[in-house]
C-alpha positions as CSV (number, residue, x, y, z in Angstrom):
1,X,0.0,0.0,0.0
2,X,1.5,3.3,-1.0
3,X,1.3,5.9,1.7
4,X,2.2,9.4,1.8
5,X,2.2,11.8,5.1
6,X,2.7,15.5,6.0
7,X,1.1,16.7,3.3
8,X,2.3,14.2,0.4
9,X,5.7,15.8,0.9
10,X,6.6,11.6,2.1
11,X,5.9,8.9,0.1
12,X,6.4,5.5,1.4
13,X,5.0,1.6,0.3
14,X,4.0,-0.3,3.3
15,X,3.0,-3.7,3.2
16,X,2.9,-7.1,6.0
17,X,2.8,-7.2,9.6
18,X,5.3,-8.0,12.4
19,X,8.9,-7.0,13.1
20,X,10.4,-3.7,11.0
21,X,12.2,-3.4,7.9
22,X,13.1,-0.4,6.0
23,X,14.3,-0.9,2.5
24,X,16.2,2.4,1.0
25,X,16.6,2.6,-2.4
26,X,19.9,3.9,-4.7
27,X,20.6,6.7,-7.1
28,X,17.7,7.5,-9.8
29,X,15.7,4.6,-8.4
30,X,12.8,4.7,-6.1
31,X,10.7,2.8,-3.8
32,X,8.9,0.1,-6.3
33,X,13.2,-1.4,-7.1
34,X,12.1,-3.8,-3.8
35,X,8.9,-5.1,-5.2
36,X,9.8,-8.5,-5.3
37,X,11.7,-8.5,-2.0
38,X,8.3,-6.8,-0.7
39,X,6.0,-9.3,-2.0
40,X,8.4,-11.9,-0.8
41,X,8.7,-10.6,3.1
42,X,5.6,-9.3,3.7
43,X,4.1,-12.4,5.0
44,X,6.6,-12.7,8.1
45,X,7.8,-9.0,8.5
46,X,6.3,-5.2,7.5
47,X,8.5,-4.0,5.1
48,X,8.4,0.3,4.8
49,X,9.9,1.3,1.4
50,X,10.3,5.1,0.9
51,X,10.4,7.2,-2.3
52,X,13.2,9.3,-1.3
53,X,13.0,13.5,-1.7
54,X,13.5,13.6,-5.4
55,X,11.6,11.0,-7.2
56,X,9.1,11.3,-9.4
57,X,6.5,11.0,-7.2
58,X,8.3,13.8,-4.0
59,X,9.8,16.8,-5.8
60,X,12.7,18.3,-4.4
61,X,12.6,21.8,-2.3
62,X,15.8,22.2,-2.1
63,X,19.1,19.9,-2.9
64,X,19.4,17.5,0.2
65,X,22.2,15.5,2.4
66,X,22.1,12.4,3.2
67,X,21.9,13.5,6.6
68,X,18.8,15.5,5.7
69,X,18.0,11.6,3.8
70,X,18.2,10.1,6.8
71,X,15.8,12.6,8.6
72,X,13.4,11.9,6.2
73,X,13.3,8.3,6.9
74,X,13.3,8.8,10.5
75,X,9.9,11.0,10.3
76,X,7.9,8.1,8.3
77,X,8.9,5.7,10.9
78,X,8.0,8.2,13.9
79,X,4.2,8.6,11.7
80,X,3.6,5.4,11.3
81,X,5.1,4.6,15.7
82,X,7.7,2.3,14.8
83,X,10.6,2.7,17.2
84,X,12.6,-0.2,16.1
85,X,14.1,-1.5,12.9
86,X,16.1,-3.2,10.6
87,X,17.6,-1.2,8.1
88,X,18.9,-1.9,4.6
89,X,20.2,0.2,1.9
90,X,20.9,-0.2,-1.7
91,X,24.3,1.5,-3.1
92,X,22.8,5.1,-2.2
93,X,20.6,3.9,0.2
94,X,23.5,2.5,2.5
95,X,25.0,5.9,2.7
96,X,21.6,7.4,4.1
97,X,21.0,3.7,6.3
98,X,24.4,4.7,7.5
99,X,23.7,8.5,8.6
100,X,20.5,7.1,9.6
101,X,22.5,4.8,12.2
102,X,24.6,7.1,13.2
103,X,21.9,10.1,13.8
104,X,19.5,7.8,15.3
105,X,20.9,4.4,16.8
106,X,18.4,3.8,19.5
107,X,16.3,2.7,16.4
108,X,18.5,0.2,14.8
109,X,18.0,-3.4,15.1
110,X,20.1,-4.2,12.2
111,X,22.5,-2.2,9.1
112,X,22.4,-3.8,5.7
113,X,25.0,-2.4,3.1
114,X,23.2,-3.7,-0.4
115,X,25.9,-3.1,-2.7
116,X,27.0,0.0,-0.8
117,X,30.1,1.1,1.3
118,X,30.9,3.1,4.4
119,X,33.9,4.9,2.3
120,X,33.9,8.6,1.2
121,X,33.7,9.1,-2.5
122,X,37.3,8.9,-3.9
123,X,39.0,11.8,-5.8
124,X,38.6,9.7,-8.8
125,X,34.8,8.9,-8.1
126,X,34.1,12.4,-7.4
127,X,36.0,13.7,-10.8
128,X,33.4,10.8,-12.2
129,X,30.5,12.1,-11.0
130,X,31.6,16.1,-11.6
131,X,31.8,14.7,-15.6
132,X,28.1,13.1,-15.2
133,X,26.7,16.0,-13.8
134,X,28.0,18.1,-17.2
135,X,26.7,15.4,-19.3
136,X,23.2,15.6,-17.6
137,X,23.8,19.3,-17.5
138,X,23.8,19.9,-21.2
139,X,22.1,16.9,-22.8
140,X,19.8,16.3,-20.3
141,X,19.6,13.2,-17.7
142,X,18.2,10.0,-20.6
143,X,21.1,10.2,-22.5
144,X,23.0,9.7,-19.7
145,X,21.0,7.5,-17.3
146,X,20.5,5.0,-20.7
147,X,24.3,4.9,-21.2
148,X,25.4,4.4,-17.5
149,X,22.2,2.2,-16.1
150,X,22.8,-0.8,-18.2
151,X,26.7,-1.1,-16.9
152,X,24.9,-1.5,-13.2
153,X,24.6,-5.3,-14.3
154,X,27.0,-7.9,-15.2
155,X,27.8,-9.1,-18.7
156,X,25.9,-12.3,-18.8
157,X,23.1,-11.0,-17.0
158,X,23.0,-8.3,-19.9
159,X,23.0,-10.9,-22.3
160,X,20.5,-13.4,-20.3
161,X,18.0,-10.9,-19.6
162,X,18.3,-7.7,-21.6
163,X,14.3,-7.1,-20.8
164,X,14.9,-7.0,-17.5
165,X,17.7,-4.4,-17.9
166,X,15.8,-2.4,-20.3
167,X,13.2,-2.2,-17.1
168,X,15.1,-1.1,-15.0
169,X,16.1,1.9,-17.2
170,X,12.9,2.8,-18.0
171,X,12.1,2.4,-14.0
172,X,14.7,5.0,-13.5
173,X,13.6,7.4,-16.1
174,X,11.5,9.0,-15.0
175,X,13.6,10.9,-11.9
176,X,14.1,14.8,-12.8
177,X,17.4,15.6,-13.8
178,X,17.5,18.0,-10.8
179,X,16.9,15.4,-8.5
180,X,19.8,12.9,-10.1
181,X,22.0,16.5,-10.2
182,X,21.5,16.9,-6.0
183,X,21.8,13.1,-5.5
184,X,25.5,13.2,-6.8
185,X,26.6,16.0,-5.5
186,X,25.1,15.1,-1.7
187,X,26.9,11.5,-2.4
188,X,30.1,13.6,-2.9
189,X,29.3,15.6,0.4
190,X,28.9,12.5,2.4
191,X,31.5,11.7,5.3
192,X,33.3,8.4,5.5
193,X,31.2,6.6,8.3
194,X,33.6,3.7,8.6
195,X,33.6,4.3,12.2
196,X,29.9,3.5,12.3
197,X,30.6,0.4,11.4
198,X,32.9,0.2,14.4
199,X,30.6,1.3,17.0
200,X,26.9,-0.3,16.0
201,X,26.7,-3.4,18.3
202,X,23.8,-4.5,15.5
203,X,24.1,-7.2,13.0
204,X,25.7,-5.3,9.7
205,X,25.0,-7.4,6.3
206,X,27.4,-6.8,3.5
207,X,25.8,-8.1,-0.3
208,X,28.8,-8.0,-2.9
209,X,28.7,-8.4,-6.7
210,X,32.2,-9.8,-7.8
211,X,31.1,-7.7,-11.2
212,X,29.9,-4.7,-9.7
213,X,31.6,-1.6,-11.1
214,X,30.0,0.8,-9.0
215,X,30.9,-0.7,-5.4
216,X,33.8,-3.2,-6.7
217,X,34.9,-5.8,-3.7
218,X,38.2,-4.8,-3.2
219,X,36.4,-2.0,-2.0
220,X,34.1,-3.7,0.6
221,X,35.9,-6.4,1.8
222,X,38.3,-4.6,3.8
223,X,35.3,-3.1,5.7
224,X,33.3,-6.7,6.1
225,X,35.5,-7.1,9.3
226,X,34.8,-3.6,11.3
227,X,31.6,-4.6,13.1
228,X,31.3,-6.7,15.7
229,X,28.9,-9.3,13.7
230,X,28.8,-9.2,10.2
231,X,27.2,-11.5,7.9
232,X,28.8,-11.5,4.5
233,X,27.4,-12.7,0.8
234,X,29.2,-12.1,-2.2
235,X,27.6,-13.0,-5.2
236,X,29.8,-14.4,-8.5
237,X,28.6,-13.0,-11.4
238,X,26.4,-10.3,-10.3
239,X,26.9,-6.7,-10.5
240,X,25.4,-4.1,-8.5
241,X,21.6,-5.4,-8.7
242,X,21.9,-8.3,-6.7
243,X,18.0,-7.9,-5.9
244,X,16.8,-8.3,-9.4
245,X,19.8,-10.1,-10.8
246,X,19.2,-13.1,-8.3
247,X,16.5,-12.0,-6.6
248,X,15.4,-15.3,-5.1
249,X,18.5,-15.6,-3.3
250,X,18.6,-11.9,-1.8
251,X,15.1,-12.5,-0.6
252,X,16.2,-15.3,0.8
253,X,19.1,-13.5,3.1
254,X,16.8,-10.3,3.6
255,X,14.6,-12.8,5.6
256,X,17.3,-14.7,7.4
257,X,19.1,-11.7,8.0
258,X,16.0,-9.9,9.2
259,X,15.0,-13.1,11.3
260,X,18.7,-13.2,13.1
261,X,17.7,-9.4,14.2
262,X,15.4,-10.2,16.1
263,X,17.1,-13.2,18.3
């Protein structure tokens, strides 16, 4: 069921009953990427999936942080009186279910990094991201998100399933160029939060696509071993979609993971 509070200026799906999890979603996506992993948990947890401030659906005000993310978050779970969660992030989505643990621990009964990292953005990625924002600049965001969306998968997928690539695109289309603009440059902004990692005494799941380009292992493994209990799943052959690219299998550890919260 798709809600939306304070004045439609929060839009959130919200579907099953029992124990809490919030699943974020990444950079030009929005709330609807976890449909299958909705349908899938909703019949042992309630699962709250936002449409983060610059979607189609919840127009931008003003460029935000990922701090200001994270608030955002925060005030759909205080709505709907849920004071305890598990929270999981895809790729853009980590960073905010990181600021979100560290601005607000006493809610967190689990951190999932989907294909995401604690790390600041690099010089390198930031000089990346600097040249995308030109490109969308001056050519407008398709062009670019129908160059650079496809690469989120891995080779065979692409050649498997090129449908289900060609969905995801057109899923993604529709974000305003202002929005994908603001995204980058607040992902740019954002702190390393390594240290989070450190201090949560919550389970912390790591999900790794040996062919992810975005969030390549080298760059997450060093990281797997900063919380106290981390369970670890590295996928061969899988980029950075692991939720549509083997989707029974993520639902799979989103419902053990979420399960192992709780104990």
């Amino acid at each position: 069921m798709r809600k939306t509070i304070n004045n439609g200026t929060h839009s959130y799906y919200d579907e099953g009953t029992g124990p809490v999890a919030v699943l974020i979603h990444g950079f030009a996506e929005n709330g609807s990427i976890w449909e299958i992993q909705q349908a899938y948990l909703k019949d042992r947890y309630r699962i709250i999936t936002p449409d983060l401030p610059g979607t189609a659906d919840v127009p931008l005000t003003s460029p935000p942080t990922m701090e200001e993310m994270a608030d955002y978050v925060y005030a759909i779970l205080l709505a709907e009186g849920i004071s305890k969660a598990v929270i999981i992030g895809h790729s853009m989505g980590g960073y905010i279910a990181l600021a979100l643990a560290e601005k607000y621990p006493q809610l967190l009964q689990g951190l999932g990094l989907f294909h995401s990292t604690a790390t600041a953005d690099s010089d390198e990625k930031k000089e990346g991201r600097i040249k995308s924002i030109k490109l969308m600049q001056q050519y407008g965001s398709e062009t670019f998100l129908r160059q650079t969306l496809p690469s989120m998968f891995s080779p065979s997928f692409k050649t498997a399933q090129p449908d289900r690539v060609d969905a995801y695109v057109q899923l993604c289309l529709p974000c305003p160029t202002p929005s994908l603009i603001a995204w980058y440059e607040a992902m740019m902004a954002r702190p390393d939060r390594r240290e989070i990692l450190k201090s949560v005494t919550v389970p912390v799941l790591f999900i790794v696509g040996k062919d992810d380009n975005a969030v390549p292992p080298e760059l997450i493994i060093p990281q797997i071993t900063l919380p106290r209990i981390s369970s670890i799943h590295i996928f061969d052959g899988v980029g950075h979609m692991g939720m549509w690219e083997v989707y029974e299998a993520s639902n799979v550890i989103l419902q053990q993971f979420i399960a192992f919260c709780q104990k």
